[in-house]
N, C-alpha and C positions, 0 to 999 in steps of 0.2 A: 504494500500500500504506500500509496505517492503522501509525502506528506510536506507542507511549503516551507516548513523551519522546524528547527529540533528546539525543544524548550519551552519557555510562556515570554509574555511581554505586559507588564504593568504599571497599568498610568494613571493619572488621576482626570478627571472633568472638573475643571472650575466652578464656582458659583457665578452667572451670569454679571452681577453688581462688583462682584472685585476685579472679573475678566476688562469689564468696561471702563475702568478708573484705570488699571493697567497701563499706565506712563501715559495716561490721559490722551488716548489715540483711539482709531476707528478699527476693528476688526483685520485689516488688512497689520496692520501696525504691531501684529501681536503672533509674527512668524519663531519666537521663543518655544523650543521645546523641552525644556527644563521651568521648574519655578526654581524663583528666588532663592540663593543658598543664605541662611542666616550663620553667626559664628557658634549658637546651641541648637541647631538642627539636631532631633531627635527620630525622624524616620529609620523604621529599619525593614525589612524585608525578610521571612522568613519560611524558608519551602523544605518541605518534608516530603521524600520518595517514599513508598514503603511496598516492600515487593514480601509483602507476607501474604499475598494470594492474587492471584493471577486472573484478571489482569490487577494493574494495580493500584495503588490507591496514593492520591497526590492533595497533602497538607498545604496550606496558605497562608500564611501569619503577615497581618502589615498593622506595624505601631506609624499613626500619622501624628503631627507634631500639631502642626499649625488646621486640625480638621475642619473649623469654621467655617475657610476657604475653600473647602474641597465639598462639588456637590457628589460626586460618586466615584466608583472605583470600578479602572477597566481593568481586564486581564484576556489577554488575547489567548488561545488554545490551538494548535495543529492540528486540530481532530476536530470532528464531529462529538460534541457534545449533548446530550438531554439533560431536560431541565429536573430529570431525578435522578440524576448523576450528580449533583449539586445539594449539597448538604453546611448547614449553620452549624457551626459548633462551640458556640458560646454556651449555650447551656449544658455543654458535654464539661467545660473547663467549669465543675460545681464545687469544687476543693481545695484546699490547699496544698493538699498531694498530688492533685494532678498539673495544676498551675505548676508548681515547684517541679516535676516533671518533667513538665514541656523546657521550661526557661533556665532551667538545673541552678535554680538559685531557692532559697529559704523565700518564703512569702506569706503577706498576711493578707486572706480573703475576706470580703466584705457583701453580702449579697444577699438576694433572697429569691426565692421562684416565681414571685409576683412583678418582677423588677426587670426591664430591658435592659440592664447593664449590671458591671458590679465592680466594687473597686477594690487594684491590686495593689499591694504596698509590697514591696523588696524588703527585707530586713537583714541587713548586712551584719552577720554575727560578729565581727571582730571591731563594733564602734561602740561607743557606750552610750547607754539611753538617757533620759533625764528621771527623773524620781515618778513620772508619771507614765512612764514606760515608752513614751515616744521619741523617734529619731529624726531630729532635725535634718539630717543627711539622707533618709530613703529617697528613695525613687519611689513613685508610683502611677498607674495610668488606670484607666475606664476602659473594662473587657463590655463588647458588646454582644449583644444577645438577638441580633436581627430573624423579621420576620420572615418567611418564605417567599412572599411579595415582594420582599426586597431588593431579590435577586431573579434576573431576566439574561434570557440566553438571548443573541442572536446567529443567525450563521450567514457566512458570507462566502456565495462563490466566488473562487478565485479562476474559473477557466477549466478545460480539458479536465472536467472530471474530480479536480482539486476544491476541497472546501475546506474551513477553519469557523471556528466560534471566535464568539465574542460574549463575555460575561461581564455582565455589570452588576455593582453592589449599587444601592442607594444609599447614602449614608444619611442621620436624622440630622433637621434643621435645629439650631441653637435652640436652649428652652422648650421642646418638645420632649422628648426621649430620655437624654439624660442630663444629667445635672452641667448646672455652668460653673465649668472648672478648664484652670490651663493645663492638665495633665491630658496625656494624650487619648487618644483612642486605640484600643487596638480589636482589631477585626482577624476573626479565625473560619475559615472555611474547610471545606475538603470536597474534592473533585475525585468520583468514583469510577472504575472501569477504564484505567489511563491506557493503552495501546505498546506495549512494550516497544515496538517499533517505531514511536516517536522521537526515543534517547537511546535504543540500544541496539545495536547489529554485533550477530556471532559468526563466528568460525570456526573448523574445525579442520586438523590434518587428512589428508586426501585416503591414507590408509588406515583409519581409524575401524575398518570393517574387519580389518587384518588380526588385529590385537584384540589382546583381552581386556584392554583397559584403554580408553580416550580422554583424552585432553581438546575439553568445548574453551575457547576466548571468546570474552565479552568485550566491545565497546562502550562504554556509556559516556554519550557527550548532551551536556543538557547546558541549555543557554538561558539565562536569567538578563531579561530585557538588553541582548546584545542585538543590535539594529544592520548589523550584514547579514545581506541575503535577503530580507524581510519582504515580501511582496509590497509593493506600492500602495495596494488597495486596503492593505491595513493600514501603512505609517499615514496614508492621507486622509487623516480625520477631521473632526470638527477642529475649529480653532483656538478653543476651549481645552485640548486636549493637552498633558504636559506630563515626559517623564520623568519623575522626583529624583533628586539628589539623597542619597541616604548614606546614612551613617554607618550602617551596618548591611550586608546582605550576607544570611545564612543561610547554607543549604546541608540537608542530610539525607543520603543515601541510604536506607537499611534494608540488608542483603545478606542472605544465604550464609552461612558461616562455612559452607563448604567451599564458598570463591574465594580465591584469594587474587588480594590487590597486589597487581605487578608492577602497576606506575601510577600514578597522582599528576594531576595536572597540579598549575601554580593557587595560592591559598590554598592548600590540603592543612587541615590544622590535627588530624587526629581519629584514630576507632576506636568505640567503648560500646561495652554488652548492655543490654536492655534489663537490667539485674529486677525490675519493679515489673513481674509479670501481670499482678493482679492488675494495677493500674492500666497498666498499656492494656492489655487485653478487652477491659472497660472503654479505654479511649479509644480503639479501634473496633469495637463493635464486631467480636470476631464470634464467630459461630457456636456450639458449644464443644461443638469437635475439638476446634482449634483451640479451646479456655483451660486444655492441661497446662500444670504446672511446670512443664519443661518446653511449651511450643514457644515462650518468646525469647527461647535460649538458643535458639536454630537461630539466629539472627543476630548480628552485626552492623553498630551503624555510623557512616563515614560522613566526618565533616568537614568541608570546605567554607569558607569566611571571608571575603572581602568586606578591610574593615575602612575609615577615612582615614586623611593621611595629615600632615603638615606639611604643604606645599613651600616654597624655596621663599614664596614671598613673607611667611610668617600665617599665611590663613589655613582656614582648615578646609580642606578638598575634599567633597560630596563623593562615594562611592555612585558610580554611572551604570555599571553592569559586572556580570560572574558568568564565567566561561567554566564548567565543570568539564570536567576528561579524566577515566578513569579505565586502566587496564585491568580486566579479570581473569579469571582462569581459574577452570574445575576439572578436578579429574576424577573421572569416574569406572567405577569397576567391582562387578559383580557378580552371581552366578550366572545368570543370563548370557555374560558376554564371555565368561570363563568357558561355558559349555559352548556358543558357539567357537571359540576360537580349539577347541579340542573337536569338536564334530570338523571344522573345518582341514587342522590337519589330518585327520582322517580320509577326509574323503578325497583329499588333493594326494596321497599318499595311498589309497585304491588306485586313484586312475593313473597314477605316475608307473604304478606295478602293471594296473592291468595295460597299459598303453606297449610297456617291457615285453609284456607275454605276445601281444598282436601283431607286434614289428618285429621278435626276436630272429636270427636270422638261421633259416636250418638249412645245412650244408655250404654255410656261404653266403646262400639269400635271404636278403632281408624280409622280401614280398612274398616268400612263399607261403609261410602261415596266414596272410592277410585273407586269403579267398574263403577259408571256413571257419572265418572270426566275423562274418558281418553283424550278428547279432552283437557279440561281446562290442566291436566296436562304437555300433550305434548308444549300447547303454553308457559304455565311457563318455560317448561325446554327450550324453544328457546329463550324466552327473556332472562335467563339467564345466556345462549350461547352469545346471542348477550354483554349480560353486561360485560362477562369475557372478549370479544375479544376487547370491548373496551379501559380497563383498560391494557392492556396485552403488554409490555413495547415492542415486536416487532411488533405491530399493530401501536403505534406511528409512530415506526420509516415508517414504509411501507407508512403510507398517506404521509409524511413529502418527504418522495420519489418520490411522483406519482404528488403532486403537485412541487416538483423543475422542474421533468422533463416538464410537462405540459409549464412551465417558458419558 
């Protein structure tokens, strides 16, 4: 499947009233595709892979700074999306265990189930509080709790057969929804049934049919709002549209513990186990199958980071985009592949004898036995029909087919 870019792209919609004060000019006047970087921009970006079932399943996290300004949130898709592929997960984040979770930091939750929002304080173990137990120095922001309405797909042909989504968040206008505070907002979604084929192509060595054990490599190249390559009829939006300067962009891979990482593209910061099954298993809404006490120990998850910087002039430089790249490799081997490869030297080891007996030469000649071997011959030349078609790198794939569908 054709698909027009590997990755997501995510942008914000202005509010129409700040778009138009915007250096006090007319619509044409406002060709900026970035907003404003201030020197406490607190945007961050936050994307979660998680290939614990097939197809897979792709987290969203965006802390916005200045939301006031922002009337909605786009996120561009490679794929055809449905609008119940699309899931809120604010009121999935109901704890302080799972918040602390997600953000691997200590947290104080604040919330209730009657409530569109709910507020998260950081609490930095190593600062000292005041006699009333509060910390002058936390962080905190406004987790939202959006309705299903909220969020609207569009799809967009792109030509020959090619399509991509288009999802937008709404976010609530000042003094409706949640309270008026300068801590940010942060919005969590999750996008189900992701296409593995969007970020990842495999390979495999050509005689893998040979042996008793193979080695599959993975590609995974996933692009977090990098704007090469991008079809046109995406980037050319409304005029309104802008992609944010952020502070941070996170991304985590969580994969197979059987793969192993053979190269890291650049910001690779690190892998850690999923050691809080209960939680995760809760936060991922996994089946009861998959709710044993050892399923989220199959799993490994890999983090990449582009964080801001301190540019030469003394300011601080917005993170623009995250190019993830990551080499895998699993090797796999079993009875299955043990007993083929033992059936196979077998049966290449019949016909290599019986081929000896059919040509062997009596008196000299080679052809003389040939004339009352026709049968023997013809069975050799089928089992060695049969050997080729097993080895035969489109013959894998065909069972490997015949048994998914079967599934």
């Amino acid at each position: 499947m054709d698909h027009p870019f590997s990755g997501i792209l995510v942008r914000y919609v202005l509010r129409p009233p700040l778009a138009a004060s915007n250096a006090g000019a007319s619509n044409a006047d406002l060709p900026k595709k970035e907003l404003p970087v201030s020197p406490d921009f607190t945007d961050e970006l936050h994307v979660n892979l998680w290939e614990v079932r097939n197809p897979s399943v792709l987290d969203i996290g965006i802390m916005i700074g200045k939301w006031q300004d922002i009337e909605s949130v786009i996120v561009d898709l490679p794929w055809e999306v449905a609008q119940d592929h699309v899931e809120d997960l604010g009121s999935r984040l109901n704890s302080e265990k799972t918040v602390a979770a997600i953000f691997n930091e200590i947290v104080r939750y604040n919330g209730s189930a009657d409530q569109l929002y709910a507020q998260i304080t950081f609490r930095p173990i190593d600062v000292e509080s005041d006699p009333r137990g509060n910390n002058q120095n936390a962080r905190s922001f406004t987790l939202l709790r959006l309705p299903g309405r909220n969020y609207s797909i569009e799809r967009i042909r792109l030509g020959q057969g090619v399509f991509s989504s288009q999802l937008r968040i709404k976010l609530p206008e000042r003094g409706t929804l949640v309270p008026e505070s300068t801590d940010p907002l942060y919005l969590r979604f999750r996008i189900d049934k992701v296409p593995q084929s969007v970020y990842s192509s495999s390979f495999a060595l050509a005689d893998r049919n040979l042996l008793s054990s193979s080695t599959t490599t993975r590609i995974i190249d996933f692009r977090i709002n990098v704007r090469r390559g991008i079809p046109d009829e995406i980037l050319a939006g409304h005029y309104l549209f802008r992609f944010p300067r952020l502070k941070k962009i996170h991304f985590f891979l969580t994969i197979d513990r059987t793969q192993v990482c053979n190269f890291e593209s650049q910001n690779f910061v690190g892998c850690r186990s999923l050691v809080d099954e209960k939680i995760w298993n809760e936060y991922l809404h996994t089946t009861p199958y998959e709710q044993k006490a050892e399923a989220m120990k199959r799993f490994l998850g890999y983090q990449w980071t582009a964080a801001s910087k301190i540019d030469s002039a003394g300011f601080l430089e917005g993170v623009k985009d995250l190019v993830v790249l990551g080499r895998f490799s699993s090797h796999v081997s079993n009875i299955a592949k043990t007993l083929r490869f033992v059936f196979l030297g077998l049966l290449f080891g019949m016909v290599g004898n019986g081929l000896w007996d059919v040509f062997k030469p009596i008196k000299g000649e080679y052809l003389a036995n040939l004339a009352d071997q026709h049968l023997a011959l013809f069975v050799l030349l089928l089992l060695l029909v049969i050997s080729l078609i097993c080895v035969w790198p489109w013959s894998r794939a065909w069972f490997e087919n015949r048994i998914r569908q079967r599934r």
